[in-house]
C-alpha positions as CSV (number, residue, x, y, z in Angstrom):
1,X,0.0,0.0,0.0
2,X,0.9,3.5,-0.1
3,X,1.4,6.4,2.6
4,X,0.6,10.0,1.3
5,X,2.3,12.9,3.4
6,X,0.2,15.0,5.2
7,X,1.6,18.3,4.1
8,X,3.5,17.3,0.9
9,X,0.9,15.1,-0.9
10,X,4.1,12.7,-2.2
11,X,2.9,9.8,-2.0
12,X,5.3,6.9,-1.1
13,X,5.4,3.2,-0.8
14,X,5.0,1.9,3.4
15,X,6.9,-1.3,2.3
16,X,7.4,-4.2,-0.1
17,X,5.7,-7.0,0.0
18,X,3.1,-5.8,2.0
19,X,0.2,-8.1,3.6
20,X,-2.3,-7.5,6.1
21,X,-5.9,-6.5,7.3
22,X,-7.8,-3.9,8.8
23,X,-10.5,-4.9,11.0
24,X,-13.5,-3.3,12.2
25,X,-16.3,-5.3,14.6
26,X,-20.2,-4.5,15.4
27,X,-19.3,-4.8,18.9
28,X,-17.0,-1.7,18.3
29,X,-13.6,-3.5,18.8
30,X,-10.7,-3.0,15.8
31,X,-7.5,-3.9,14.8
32,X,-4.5,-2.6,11.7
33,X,-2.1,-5.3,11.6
34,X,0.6,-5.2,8.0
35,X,3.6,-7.0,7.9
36,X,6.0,-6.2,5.0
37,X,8.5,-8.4,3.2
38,X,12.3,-8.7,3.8
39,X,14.0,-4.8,3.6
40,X,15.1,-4.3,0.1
41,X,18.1,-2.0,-0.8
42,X,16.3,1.2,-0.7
43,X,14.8,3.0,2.0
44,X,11.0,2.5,2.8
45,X,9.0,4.1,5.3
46,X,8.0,0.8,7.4
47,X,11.7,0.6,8.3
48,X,11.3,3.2,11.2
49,X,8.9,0.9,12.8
50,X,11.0,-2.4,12.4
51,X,8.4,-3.4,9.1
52,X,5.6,-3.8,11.1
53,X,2.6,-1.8,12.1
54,X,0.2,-3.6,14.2
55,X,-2.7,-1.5,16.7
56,X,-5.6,-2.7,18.3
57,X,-8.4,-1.1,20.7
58,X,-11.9,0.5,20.1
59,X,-13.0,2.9,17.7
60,X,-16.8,5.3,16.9
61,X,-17.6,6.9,14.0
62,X,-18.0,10.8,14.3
63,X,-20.4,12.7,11.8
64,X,-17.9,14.1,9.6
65,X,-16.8,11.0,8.3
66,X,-14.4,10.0,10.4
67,X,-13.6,7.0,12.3
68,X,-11.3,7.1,16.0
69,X,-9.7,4.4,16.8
70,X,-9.2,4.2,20.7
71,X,-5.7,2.2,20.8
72,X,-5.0,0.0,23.8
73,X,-2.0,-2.5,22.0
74,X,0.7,-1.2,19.5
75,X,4.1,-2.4,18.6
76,X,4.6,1.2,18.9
77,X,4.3,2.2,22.6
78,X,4.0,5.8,22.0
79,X,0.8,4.4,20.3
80,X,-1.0,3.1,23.6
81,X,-3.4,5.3,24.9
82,X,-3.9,7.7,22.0
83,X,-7.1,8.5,19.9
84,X,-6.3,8.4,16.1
85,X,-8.8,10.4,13.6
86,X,-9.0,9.4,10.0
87,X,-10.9,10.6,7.5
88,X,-12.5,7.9,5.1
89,X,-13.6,8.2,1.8
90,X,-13.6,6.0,-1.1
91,X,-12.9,6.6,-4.6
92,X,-13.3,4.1,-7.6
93,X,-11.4,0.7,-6.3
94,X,-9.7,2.4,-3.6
95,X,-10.1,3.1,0.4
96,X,-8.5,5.7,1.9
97,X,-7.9,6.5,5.7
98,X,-5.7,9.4,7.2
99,X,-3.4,10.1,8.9
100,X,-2.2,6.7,10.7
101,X,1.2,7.1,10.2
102,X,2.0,10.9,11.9
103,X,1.2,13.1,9.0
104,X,0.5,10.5,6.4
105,X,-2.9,8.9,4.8
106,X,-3.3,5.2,4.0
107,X,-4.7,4.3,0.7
108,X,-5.3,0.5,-0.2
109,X,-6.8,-1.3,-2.9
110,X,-10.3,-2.6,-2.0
111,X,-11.7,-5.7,-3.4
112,X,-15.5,-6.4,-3.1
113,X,-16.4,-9.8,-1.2
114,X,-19.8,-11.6,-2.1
């Protein structure tokens, strides 16, 4: 997936080899876990977080389109005990959530399930 700066708009690779899920429950409960594959030769910007980016905790939905997650587990401990806002929208085959990273957006490719 990509990251997209916050206040540059340059929008960069997270890693290689990226796999993972986001979550989201009924019960209110969610979870971001990615793992990306081995480090390649250039810098990416998952290798500040050791290629991983896993958080988990609770999150509501506010009425201008935004979803806070409530986070209670990180591998980043600076992480615990935060409120993260992102913005969600969706455009074409894509679903895009910001900022997660400090200053950055998520985009992903979206597939629809039956």
């Amino acid at each position: 997936f990509t990251v997209i700066s916050g206040t540059s708009h340059k929008a960069e690779d997270f890693c290689s080899g990226a796999t993972g899920q986001i979550l989201y429950q009924e019960s209110g409960y969610m979870s971001v876990s990615i793992n990306c594959g081995p480090q390649g030769s250039k810098s990416e910007v998952a290798d500040a977080s050791g290629r991983v980016l896993f958080y988990a905790g609770s999150f509501y939905l506010t009425e201008k389109n935004e979803v806070v997650h409530n986070v209670n587990q990180s591998t980043n401990q600076k992480k615990i005990g935060k409120n993260i806002s992102l913005c969600i929208k969706t455009e074409r085959n894509t679903f895009i959530i910001g900022p997660a990273i400090e200053g950055h957006s998520i985009q992903f490719s979206i597939a629809c399930l039956d």
